[in-house]
N, C-alpha and C positions, 0 to 999 in steps of 0.2 A: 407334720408335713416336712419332709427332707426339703436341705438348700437347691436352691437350683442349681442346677449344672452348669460348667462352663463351656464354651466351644472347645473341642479338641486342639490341641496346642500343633499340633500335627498339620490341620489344616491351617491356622492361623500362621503358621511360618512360612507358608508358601504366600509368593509374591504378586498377590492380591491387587494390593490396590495400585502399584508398580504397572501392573500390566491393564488397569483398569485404564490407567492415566493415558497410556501409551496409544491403548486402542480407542478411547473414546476422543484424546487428542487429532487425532487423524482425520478422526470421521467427523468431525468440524471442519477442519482445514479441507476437507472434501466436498462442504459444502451441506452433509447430512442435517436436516431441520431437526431429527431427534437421532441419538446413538442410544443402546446398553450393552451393557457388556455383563456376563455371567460365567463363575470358575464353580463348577461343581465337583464334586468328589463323592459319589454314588458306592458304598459298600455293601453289597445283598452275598446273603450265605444262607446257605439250607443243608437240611439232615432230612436224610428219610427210612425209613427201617419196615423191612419185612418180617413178618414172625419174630419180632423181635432181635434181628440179627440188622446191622447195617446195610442196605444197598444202594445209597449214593450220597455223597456230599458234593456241597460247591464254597467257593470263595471267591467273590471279583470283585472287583475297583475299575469302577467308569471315572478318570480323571482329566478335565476338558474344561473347554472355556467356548464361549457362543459370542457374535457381534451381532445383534439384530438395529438394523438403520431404516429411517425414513427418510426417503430421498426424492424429490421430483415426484411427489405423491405416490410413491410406492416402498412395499416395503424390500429389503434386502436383509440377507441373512447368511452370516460363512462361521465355520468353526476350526478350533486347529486346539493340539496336544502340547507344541512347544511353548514353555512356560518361560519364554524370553521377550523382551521390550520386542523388537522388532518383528518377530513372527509376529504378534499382539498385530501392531502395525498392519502387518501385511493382512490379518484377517480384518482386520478395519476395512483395507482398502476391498478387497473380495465383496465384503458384504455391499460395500457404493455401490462397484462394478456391479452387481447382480440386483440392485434398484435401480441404476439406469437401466440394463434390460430391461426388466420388467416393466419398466414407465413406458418405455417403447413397443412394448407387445402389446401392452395394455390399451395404447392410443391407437396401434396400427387398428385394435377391433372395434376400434369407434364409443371406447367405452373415456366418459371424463369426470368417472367418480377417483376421487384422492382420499389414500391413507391419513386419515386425522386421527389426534388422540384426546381424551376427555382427559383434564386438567384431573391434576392430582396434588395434595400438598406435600413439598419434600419431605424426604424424612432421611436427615444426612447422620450416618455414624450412628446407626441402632443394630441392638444383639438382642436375638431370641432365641431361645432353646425351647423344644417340646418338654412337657414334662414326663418323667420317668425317674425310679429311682437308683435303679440297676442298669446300665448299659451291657446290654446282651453279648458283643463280643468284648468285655471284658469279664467273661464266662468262660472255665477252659471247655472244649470242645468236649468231653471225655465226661461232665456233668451233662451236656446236652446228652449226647447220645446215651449216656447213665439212663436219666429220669425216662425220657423217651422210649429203653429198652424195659424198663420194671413199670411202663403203664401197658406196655403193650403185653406182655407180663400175666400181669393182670387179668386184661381181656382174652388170652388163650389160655388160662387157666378154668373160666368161666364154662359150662357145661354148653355144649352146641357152639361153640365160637369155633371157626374151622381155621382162621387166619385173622391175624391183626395187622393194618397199614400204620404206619405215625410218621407223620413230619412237620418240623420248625422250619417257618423263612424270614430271617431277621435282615434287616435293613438299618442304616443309619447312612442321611443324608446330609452333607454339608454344601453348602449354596452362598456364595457369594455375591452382589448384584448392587451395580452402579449405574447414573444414567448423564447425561447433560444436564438433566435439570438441578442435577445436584444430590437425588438418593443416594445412600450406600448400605446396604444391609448386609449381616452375617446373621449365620441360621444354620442350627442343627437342631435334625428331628431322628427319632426313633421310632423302629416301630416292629413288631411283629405278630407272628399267626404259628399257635400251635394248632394240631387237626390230630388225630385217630380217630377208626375205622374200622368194626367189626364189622366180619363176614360171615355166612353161617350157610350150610351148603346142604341140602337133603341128599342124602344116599343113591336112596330109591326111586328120589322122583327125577334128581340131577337139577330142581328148582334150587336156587338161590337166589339172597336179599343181603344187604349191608344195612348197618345205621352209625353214624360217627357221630362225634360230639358237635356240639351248639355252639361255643366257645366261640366268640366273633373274635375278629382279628384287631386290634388293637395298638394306640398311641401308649402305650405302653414300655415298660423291659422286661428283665429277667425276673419282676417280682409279679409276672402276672401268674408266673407258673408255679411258685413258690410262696409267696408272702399273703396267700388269703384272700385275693382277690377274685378268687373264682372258684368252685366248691369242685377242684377235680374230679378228688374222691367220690364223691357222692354221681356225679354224672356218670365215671367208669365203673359205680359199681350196678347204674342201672340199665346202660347198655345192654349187655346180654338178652335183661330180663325183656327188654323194650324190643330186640329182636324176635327170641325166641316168640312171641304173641304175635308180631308181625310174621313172619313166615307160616303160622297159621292161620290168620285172622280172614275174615268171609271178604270175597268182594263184592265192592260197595255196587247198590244199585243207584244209576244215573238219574238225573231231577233236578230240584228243584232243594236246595238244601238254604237254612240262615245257617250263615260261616263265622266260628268264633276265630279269630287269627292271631297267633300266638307271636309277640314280635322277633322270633327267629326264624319266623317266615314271610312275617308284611316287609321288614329293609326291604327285602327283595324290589317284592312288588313297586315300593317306591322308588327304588330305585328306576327301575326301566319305564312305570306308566309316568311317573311325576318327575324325577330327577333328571335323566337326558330331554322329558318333553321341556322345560323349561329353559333351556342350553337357550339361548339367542342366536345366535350362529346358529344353530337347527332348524328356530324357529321363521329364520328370514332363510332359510334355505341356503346359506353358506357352507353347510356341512352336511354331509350326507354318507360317511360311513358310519358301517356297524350301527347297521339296523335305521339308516335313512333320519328323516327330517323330523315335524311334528306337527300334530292337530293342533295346537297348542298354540296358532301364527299369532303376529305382534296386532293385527286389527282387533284381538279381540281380547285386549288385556284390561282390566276392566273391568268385562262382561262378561266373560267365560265362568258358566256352571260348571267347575270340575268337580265338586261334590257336593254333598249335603253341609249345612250349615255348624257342624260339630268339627269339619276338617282346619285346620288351622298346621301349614305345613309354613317352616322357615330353611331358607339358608345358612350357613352357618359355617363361618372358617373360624370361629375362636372357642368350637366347644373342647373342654379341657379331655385330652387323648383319642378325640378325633383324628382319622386317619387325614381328612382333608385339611386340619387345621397346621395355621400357619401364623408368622408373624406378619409378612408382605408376601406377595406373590411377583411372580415372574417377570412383571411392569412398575415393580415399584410401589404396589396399592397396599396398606396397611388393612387387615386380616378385618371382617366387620359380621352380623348378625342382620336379615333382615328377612321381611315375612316374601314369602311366592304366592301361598293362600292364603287368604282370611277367609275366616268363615264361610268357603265354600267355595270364593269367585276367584279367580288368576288377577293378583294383584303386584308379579313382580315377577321377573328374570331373574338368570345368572349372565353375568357380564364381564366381557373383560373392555381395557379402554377403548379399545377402536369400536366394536360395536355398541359402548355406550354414547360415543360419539355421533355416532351414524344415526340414532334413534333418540336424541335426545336426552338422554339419561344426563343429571349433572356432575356423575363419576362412575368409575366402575366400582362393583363390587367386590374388586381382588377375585376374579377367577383365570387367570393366565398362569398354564404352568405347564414346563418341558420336563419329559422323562428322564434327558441323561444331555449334558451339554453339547451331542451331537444332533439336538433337536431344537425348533423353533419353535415357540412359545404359544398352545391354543389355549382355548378356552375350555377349562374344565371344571368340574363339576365340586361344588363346595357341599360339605355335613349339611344332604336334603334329610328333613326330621319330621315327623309327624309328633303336634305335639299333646300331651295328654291331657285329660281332664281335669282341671283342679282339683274336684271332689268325687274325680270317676271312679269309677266299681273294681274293684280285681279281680281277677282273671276268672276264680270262682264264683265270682256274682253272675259275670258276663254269661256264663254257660248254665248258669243256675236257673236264667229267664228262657235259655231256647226250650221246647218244646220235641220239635224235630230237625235235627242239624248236626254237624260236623266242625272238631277242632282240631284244625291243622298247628302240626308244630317243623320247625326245622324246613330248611328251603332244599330243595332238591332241581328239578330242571326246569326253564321257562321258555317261553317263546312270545314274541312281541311282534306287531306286525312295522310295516317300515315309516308308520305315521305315528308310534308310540299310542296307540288304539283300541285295536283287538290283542288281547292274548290271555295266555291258559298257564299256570303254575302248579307244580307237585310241590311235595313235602316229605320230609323224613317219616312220620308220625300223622296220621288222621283217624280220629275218634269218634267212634257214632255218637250223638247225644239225643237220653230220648227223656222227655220229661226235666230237665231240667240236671241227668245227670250224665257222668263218662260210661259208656257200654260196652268196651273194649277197642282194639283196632279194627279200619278196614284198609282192605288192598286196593288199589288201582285207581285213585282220587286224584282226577285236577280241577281245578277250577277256572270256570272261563267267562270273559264278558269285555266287555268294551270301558275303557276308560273310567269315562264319566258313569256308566250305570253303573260302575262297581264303587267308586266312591261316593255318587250318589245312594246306596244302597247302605251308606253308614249310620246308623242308627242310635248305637252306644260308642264311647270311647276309656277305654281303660286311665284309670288314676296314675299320677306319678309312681306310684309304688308297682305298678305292671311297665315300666319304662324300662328299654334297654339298647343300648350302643350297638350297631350291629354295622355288619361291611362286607368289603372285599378287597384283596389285593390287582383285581386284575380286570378292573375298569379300561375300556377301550375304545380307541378314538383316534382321527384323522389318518391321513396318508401323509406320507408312512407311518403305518402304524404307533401307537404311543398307548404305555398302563399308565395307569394310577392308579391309587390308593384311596380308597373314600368309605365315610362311615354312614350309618343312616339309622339313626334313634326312632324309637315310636311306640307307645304303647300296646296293648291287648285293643281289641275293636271287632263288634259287630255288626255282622254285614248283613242285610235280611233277605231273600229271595236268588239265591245265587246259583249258577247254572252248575252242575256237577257234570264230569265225564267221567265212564269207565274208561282209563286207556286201554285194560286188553281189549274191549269191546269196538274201542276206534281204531287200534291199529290193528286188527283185523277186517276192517272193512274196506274194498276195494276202489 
């Protein structure tokens, strides 16, 4: 195991706690019941290559600093670029100014609920870094775009590949963060997402299909691509093969299928039926963009059948190269572990402090975090995980026991309804299974149900040895708009009675 990293000296010489002093100084003397102040330094960079030829790169640096105040029981919030005591100052002052508003709008509508926050214990003068072993931009560009070009390479070399896409988007965040009560944290994280994407085009018929790699995007660096951690090779040499079947393969007829789910395509799912339904702020109806609230409300936590008694789903900011994983979050909460399901029933949120204040909670569970210091701090989504069975089956046991059924692999498109509910998911890859064994592909498979009957519908759950880190870059939420980065682990799992669609069959119908 390599030493850990240190913070970049780069960020560490900028005048940090100088302007921390400056701006949370003010916001006392203003009268603010709580101040923080945060200096980030956001570097995101991508490559992306046609046919193996370069067609775009980027390089940028989001560098800022955020005053978020509670004032008159509301909150307030201003940002500024200049890295001096007195701007500091002035964005102190901004943020009061725009919590008195607010107090005042807020009573004009006869509302006399007050910003409160759930007690946190300080944590003054801590350093975290993500683990990684390689910091990706200290990679010359010229190896990116290298490796990048000789996988793509590769995949048009391969017999029916008519075009190959690839691209890397590396990130490395530095996040500073102070409060009145006394936090101070620094924190650098890394992370990135390699992807290729074969295309394969019929002639004659003018049908075409793609299929890219599985490769989840990752808390990682430059030795994800290089030092063994992920069988490249072996996935880009079965591309092709994995196409070419698909572009032939029968369409599937509609029914009644048990679903084996390969966990390059259950993240997904949990992500949107489990992961945002559990947000608190969704569930108390605080938030409502990007795909609405949730079934999921606070009356029924507790009690809530979200699945069968094998479901066992955790939150999770400290799994090691979690996209979500952190040391503190954006309020100053030290990074924690804790269950959403047990055994089947809704026994837990994701929270940041004001709504764990507002509902009783006795702290939050560090889920506040801004995209870029020109943003105000929500509540966002920590490493939701399905977890596996002690002694559960592999992947070929799982499908070993279907009879008549389908193995989805790889996540393709979804759709969710605006209570996190009803919805239907594709996949890269789905596998007739008849008796017990793989029968080749079929075309035009999604899968659709309702929340709870899909997890209620779980019946097996795959062993640690079928467990896999999965994710996405491009998690979304609030107005204005805000990404993040989140991962979502889970085993192999079988689903029994599950509703299949043809989509030619449905989008062709009026």
């Amino acid at each position: 195991m390599p030493a850990p990293h240190a913070v970049d000296e780069t960020f560490l010489a900028l005048p940090r706690h100088a302007l921390a002093d400056a701006a949370l100084a003010r916001a006392r003397a203003l009268g603010a019941d709580h101040a923080d102040f945060r200096l980030e330094r956001i570097r995101s960079a991508s490559w992306r290559l046609r046919d193996a030829r370069t067609s775009g790169t980027s390089d940028t640096t989001d560098l800022g600093y955020a005053v978020r105040v509670v004032h008159g029981g509301a909150w307030g919030f201003a940002s500024g670029v200049d890295l001096t005591m007195d701007a500091a100052a002035r964005v102190a002052a901004q943020a009061v100014a725009m919590a008195k508003l607010s107090a005042k709008v807020i009573r004009a509508a006869g509302s006399d609920e007050r910003v409160e926050l759930a007690a946190e214990p300080t944590h003054p003068d801590r350093t975290w870094v993500s683990s990684y072993e390689i910091n990706p931009f200290d990679v010359p560009d010229t190896d990116k775009t290298g490796l990048l070009a000789e996988w793509s390479a590769r995949l048009l070399a391969a017999e029916g590949v008519a075009h190959a896409d690839a691209s890397l988007l590396t990130v490395q965040e530095n996040k500073f963060y102070a409060d009145t009560a006394g936090t101070s944290t620094t924190q650098q994280r890394v992370r990135l997402h390699p992807q290729l994407t074969a295309v394969a085009v019929d002639p004659a018929s003018g049908d075409f299909d793609s299929m890219r790699t599985l490769a989840p995007p990752v808390g990682r660096g430059w030795e994800y691509l290089t030092g063994g951690h992920y069988d490249w090779d072996g996935e880009l040499a079965r591309i092709p093969e994995h196409l070419a079947e698909k572009m032939h393969a029968p369409t599937v007829e509609a029914g009644a299928y048990d679903l084996v789910v390969d966990p390059s395509n259950l993240w997904l799912t949990i992500h949107e039926s489990i992961g945002h339904a559990t947000e608190l702020d969704r569930a108390l109806g605080y938030e409502a963009a990007y795909a609405g609230t949730s079934f999921a409300t606070f009356d029924q936590l507790g009690k809530l059948a979200y699945g069968s008694a094998l479901m066992n789903v955790t939150g999770d900011r400290t799994a090691e190269h979690g996209l979500a994983t952190i040391g503190y979050d954006d309020e100053g909460v030290a990074a924690q572990s804790w269950d959403l399901i047990k055994d089947g029933t809704l026994v837990g949120y994701q929270l940041d402090r004001r709504i764990a204040e507002l509902t009783g909670f006795p702290r939050s569970n560090g889920c506040a975090y801004a995209d870029s210091p020109g943003h105000v701090p929500v509540q966002r989504m920590a490493n939701v995980s399905l977890q596996p069975a002690a002694d559960g089956p592999s992947t070929e046991e799982l499908i070993s026991g279907v009879d008549r059924g389908i193995y989805v692999v790889g996540d393709r498109s979804w759709s969710i309804d605006m209570q996190r509910y009803n919805f239907q998911f594709t996949q890269q890859r789905a596998y007739a299974i008849r008796n017990g064994r793989l029968c080749g592909q079929l075309r035009d498979v999604a899968y659709q149900a309702t929340t709870t009957d899909f997890w209620g519908s779980m019946t097996a759950v795959g062993g640690p040895q079928t467990y896999v880190l999965g994710g996405a870059f491009n998690c979304g939420k609030a107005q204005p708009g805000q990404v993040a980065a989140v991962s979502h682990g889970c085993p192999s799992a079988l689903f029994e009675g599950v509703n299949i669609l043809n989509t030619t069959q449905e989008a062709g119908r009026s």
